[in-house]
N, C-alpha and C positions, 0 to 999 in steps of 0.2 A: 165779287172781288174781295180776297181776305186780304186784308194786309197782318204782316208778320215782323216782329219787331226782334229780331238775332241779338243775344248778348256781345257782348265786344270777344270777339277772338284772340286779344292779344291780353291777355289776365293777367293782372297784377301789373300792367302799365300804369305810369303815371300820367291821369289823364288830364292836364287842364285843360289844352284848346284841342275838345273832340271836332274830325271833319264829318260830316254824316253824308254817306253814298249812298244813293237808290240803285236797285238793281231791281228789272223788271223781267220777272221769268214767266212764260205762257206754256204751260202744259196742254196735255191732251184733251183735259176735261172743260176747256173753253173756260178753265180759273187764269183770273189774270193774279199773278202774285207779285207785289214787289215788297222785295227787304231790303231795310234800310242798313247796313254797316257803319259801325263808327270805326276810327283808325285815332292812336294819338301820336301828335308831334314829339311827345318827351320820351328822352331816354328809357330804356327796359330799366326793371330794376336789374340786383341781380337774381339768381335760381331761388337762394331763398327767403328771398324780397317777395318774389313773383307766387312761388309757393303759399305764403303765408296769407299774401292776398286774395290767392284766388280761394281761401277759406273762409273769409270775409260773410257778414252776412248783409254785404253793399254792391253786391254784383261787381267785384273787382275795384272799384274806387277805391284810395287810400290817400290821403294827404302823403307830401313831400316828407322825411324823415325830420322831423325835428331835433334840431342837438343842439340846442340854445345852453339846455343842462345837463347835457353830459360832462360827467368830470369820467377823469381813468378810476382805473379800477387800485383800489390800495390792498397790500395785502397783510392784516390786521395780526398776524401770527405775532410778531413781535413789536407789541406795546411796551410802553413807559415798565407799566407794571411788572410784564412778564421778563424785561431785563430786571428788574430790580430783584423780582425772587428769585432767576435765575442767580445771578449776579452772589449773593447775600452769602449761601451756604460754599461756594467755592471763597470767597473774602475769607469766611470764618473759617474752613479748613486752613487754606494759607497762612492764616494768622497764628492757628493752631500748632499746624508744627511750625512756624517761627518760632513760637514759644518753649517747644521741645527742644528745638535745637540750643536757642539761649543756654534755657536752664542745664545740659549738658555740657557746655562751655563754660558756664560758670562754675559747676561742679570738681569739670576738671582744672578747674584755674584755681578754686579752692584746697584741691588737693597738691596741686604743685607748690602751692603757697607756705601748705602745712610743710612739706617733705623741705622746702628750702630753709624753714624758721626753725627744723628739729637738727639742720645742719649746725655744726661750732662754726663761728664768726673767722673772717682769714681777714688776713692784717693787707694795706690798699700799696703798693706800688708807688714811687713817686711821681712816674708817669705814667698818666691812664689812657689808655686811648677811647674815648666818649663813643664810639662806633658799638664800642661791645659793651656798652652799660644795657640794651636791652635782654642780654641774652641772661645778663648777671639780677636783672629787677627781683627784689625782695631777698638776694641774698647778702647773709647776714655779714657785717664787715666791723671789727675793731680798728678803732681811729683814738692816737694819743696826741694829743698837742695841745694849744690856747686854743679862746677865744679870742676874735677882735671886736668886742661891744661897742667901738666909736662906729661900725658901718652895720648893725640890724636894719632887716625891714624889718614890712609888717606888711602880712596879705590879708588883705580886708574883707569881712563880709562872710568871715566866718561863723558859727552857732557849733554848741557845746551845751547840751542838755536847758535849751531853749533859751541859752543866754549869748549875746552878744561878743564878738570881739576878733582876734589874729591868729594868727601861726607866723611864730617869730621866725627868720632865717638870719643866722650869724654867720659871719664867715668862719673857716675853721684853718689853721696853721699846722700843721701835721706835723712832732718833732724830729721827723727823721729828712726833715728837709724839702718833703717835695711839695707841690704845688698848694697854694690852701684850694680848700671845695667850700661847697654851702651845704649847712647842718641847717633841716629845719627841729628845731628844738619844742615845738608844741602849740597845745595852744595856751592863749595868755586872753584874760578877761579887758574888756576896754581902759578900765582905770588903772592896768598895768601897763598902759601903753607907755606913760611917762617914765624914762631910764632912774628917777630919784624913787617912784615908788617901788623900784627891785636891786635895793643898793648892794643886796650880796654876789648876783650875777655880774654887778657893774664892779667892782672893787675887786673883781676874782682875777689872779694872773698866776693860779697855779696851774699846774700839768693838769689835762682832764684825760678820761679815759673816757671813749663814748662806743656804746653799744648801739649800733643800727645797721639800716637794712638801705640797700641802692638802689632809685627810683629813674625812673624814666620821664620823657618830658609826658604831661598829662594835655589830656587837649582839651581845649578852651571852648566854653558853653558859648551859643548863641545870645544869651542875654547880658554875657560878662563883658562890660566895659574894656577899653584897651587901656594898658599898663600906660603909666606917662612917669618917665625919668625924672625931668623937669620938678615935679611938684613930689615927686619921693609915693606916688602912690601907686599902687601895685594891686589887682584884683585875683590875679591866676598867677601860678606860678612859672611862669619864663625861663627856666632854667638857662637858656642860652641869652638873653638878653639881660637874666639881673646878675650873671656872671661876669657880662663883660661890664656893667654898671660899679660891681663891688670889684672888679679885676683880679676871678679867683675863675680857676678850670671848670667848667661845664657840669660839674659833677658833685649832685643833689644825695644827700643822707638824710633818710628820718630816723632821728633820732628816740631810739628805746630809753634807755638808761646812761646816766653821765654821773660819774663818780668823780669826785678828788681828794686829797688832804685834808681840807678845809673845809670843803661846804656839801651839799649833800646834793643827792641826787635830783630832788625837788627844786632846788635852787637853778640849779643850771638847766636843767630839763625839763618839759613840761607835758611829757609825755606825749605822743601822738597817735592816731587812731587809724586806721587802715581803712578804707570806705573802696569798696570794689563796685565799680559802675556797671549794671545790667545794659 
């Protein structure tokens, strides 16, 4: 009698609780054979569970899949870094022609600037209508009348070749009657702030003639404090609020040149400088 011990027929099952069957076959040659089969209670894997097992070199045995540490699958193409390089040279083009486009903006703003300052100065209207002071900015305007020195500001927190100090606004009386405007007349160093140390501008009440150019409202930096009536101080120029404070029309002149009779242009003018913001 041989006995004959058959692999498991069912490959790459997962086998924990094997049953074992005898099976007794008697051939012709008076051999008694019997084979044992095993069979398992658990699930088949699947095809290529089963496949993979039955290449095993455990005779089809395989432990339950473990996935205590499976994580998913990430897919690594885009890291930190590779936004970052990606990311860099498109910034730096953008920025590029940002920069193109400015300086051609500013070019031609320079050019407009020049053509309206080669223009002769045209005398102002009694009434201006402030809607179209933008269209007029930087052109050149002759203005005759007073000063009124009892209502100057003083916009603060200006510099003048690293020195300290204002840009005077006087209100200005136009002889032909119509509204007064605000002349900013220059700037003035701090210890001229006081009206006694500029006794000739303060004593002046002749005709002046004033060369300058018509500005529009400028707009106000993130770090400039807000103007306050109350205490007379003023950081930016408001054109529509220190208008209605000195109760003269909307309408800002910087002042070039201021001639009279009497006193000289230095006196009354303190020249002003044009600073074009990028």
């Amino acid at each position: 009698m041989r006995l004959h011990h058959s692999r498991p027929f069912l490959t790459g099952s997962l086998l924990h609780k094997p049953i074992i069957q005898p099976t007794i076959i008697n051939n012709n040659n008076n051999t008694l054979i019997i084979r044992f089969s095993r069979f398992s209670c658990s699930p088949s894997r699947t095809s290529r569970a089963a496949a993979d097992g039955s290449q095993g070199s455990s005779g089809g045995f395989r432990e339950p899949l473990d996935t205590s540490n499976w994580k998913p699958r990430v897919n690594r193409r885009w890291t930190p870094m590779t936004i970052v390089l990606v990311s860099v040279p498109i910034l730096t083009f953008a920025l590029g022609t940002w920069q193109v486009q400015r300086l051609g903006w500013k070019k031609e703003l320079i050019k407009d600037l020049e053509n309206k300052m080669a223009l002769e100065p045209i005398g102002l209207p009694k009434h201006i209508n402030p809607k179209v002071i933008p269209e007029f900015e930087y052109r050149k305007v002759k203005l005759t009348g007073r000063f009124d020195h009892s209502k100057e500001i003083f916009i603060e927190s200006r510099t003048r070749e690293g020195e300290l100090g204002y840009h005077l606004i006087t209100p200005f009386h136009p002889h032909n009657g119509g509204q007064p405007i605000l002349v900013n007349r220059g700037f003035i160093k701090r210890q001229l702030k006081d009206p006694r140390s500029r006794p000739l501008s303060q004593e002046s009440k002749d005709v002046v003639e004033v060369i300058g150019m018509l500005r529009k409202q400028e707009s106000k930096s993130f770090f400039q404090p807000n103007n306050s009536k109350d205490s007379n101080q003023w950081y930016f120029v408001d054109i529509q609020e220190i208008a209605e404070h000195l109760e003269t029309a909307p309408i800002l002149v910087d002042a070039i040149t201021c001639t009279s009779s009497t006193f000289s242009s230095s006196s009354l003018c303190l020249s002003t400088k044009l600073f074009l913001k990028s």
